[in-house]
C-alpha positions, -999 to 999 in steps of 0.1 A, spaced: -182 660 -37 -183 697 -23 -203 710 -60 -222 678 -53 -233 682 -19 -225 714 -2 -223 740 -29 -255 743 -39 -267 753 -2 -247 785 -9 -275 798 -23 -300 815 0 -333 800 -12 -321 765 -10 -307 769 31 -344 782 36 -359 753 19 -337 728 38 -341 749 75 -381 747 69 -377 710 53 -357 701 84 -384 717 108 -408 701 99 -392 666 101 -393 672 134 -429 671 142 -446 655 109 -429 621 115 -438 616 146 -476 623 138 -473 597 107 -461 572 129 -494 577 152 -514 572 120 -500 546 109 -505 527 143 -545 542 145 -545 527 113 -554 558 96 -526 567 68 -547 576 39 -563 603 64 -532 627 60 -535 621 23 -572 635 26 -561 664 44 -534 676 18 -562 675 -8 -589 692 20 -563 724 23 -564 736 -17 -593 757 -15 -584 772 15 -551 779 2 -564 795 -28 -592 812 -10 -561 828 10 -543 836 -24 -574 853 -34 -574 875 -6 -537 881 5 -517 871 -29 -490 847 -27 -486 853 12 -478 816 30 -495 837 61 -529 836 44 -528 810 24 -514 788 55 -546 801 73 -567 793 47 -552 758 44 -558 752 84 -594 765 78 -601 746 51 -586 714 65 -600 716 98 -633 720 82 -631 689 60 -620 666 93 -648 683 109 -672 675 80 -662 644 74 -665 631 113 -701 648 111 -712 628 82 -699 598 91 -716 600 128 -749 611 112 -750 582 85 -737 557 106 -715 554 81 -673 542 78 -655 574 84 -631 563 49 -660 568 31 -673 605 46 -634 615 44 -629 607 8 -667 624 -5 -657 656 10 -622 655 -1 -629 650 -37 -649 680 -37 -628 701 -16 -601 692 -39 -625 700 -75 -632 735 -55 -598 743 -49 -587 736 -89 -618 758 -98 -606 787 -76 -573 783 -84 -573 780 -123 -596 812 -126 -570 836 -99 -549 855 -123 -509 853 -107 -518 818 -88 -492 790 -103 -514 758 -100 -487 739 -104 -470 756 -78 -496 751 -52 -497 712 -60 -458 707 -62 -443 735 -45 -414 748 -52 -384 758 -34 -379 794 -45 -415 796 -29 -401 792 5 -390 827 15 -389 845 53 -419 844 55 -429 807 46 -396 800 68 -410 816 99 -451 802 92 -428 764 90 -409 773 121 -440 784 137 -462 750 130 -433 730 137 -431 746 173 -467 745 183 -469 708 168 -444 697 191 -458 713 222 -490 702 215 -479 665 208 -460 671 244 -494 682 258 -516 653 248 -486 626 243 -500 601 273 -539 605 262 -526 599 225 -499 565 233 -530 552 256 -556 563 229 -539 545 203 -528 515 220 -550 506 246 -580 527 245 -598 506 272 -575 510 292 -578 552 287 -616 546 291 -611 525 325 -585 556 341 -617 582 330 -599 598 303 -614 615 273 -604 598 243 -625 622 222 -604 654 231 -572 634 224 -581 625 192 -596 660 184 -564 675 192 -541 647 173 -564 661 143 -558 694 143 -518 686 145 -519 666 116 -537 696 94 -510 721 107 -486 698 99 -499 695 67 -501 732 58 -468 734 74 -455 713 42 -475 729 17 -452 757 13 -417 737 -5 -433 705 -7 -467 714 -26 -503 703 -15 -502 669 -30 -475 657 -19 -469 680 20 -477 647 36 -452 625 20 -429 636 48 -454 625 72 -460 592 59 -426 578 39 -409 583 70 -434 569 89 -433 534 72 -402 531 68 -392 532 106 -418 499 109 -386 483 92 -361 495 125 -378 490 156 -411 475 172 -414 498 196 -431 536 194 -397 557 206 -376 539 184 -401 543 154 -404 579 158 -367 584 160 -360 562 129 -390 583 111 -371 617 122 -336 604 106 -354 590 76 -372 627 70 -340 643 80 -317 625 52 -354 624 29 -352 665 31 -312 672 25 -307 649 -6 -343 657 -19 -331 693 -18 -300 684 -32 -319 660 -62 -341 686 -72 -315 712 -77 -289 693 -98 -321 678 -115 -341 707 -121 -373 691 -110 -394 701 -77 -389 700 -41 -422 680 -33 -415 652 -61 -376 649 -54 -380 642 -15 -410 621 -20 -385 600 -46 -359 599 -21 -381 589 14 -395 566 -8 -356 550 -18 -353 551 20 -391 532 27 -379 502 1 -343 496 16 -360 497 51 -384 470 32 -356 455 17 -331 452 47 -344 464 78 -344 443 108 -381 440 117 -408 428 92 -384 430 58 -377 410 34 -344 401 51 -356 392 83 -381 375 66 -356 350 49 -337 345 79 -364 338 96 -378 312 66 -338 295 68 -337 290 107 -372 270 105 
């Protein structure tokens, strides 16, 4: 059990992996759980496609620093949320359908610039890797982790209000625009905060997984976001652990595992499973 499970964090590159991992589990879960309640998951999913070209715009100008290819991810994302709203408000439009346009070509750019940059591992960038997480990606996770949570502290009561009862925000004279704005721009650092071990395909699959699996433990928000933190927690750890015994990435071997987590929640969890669901069906 100790080769199993606690020698392979012996080695440096994996306790960096699994500090950033568990940094970010911190503030991306929380943020999924508020999408999934706005009832706007496959926006995170547009985002981690929306960050490539910035991320290899940054690798074009900095190398293989996380510092500027994490700023060219923010860039890049921020300006595909930004695009997106824009189109959808001047085509009167459903904001699914202005999201996805621009995505799909922010995400053709960022393969074009990608594939022709000598020393830029495509298949890094989309998977990540774990020996990509040095100090420096370490400190740029610790970093988005910190100012996600403040900033979710800052605009937590406009963002509860705004997502469950935004007539009731309207009727107390608050701004649901700048709540929303700001809920944006922690879901793109979050985003780019995951790029780094996780990959740019699949940096939101610790935002999301999570996320739908605590539906399955609890009705209400706080007990949701908890469950989504434990499930990203254990999700990061035996994710780590999977893709170092099996020689496979980081991003794919904690999506594998959150997702083992989301079905037993759907399986056995005690609101809205399967189980519940037959107990339920054999009381009436």
């Amino acid at each position: 059990m100790y080769d199993l499970l606690i020698s392979p964090f012996s080695f440096l590159f994996l306790r960096r992996a699994l500090i950033g991992c568990l940094a970010l589990s911190l503030i991306a879960p929380p943020l999924g759980v508020f999408l999934t309640i706005r009832r706007m998951s496959l926006t995170a999913d547009v985002l981690q496609h929306g960050i490539l070209p910035g991320v290899a715009i940054g690798a074009m100008f900095g190398g293989l620093s996380m510092w500027w290819m994490g700023a060219g991810g923010l860039l890049a994302g921020l300006l595909v949320a930004l695009l997106a709203g824009v189109i959808t408000r001047a085509t009167d439009g459903r904001e699914d359908s202005g999201f996805a346009g621009v995505y799909l070509l922010a995400l053709a750019a960022g393969v074009a610039l990608a594939s022709r940059e000598r020393g830029i591992d495509l298949t890094h960038l989309l998977f990540g890797s774990v020996l990509a997480v040095d100090d420096a990606a370490l400190i740029l996770m610790a970093a988005i982790a910190s100012i996600g949570l403040f900033g979710l502290a800052v605009i937590w009561r406009g963002l509860v209000l705004e997502s469950l009862d935004p007539l009731l925000l309207q009727a107390q004279g608050g701004g649901g625009m700048r709540f929303h704005a700001g809920f944006m721009v922690l879901v793109v650092l979050a985003v780019v905060g995951g790029f780094a071990a996780l990959g740019t395909l699949m940096s939101v699959g610790l935002m999301m997984l999570p996320a739908i699996a605590a539906r399955h433990w609890s009705r209400f928000l706080s007990g949701q976001i908890l469950a989504s933190v434990v499930a990203a927690v254990l999700s990061s750890g035996l994710g780590l652990l999977v893709s170092f015994h099996a020689n496979i990435p980081a991003g794919p071997a904690i999506l594998l595992v959150a997702g083992g987590i989301w079905l037993a929640s759907l399986a056995i969890g005690p609101e809205s499973s399967l189980r519940s669901r037959a107990l339920i069906a054999a009381h009436d």
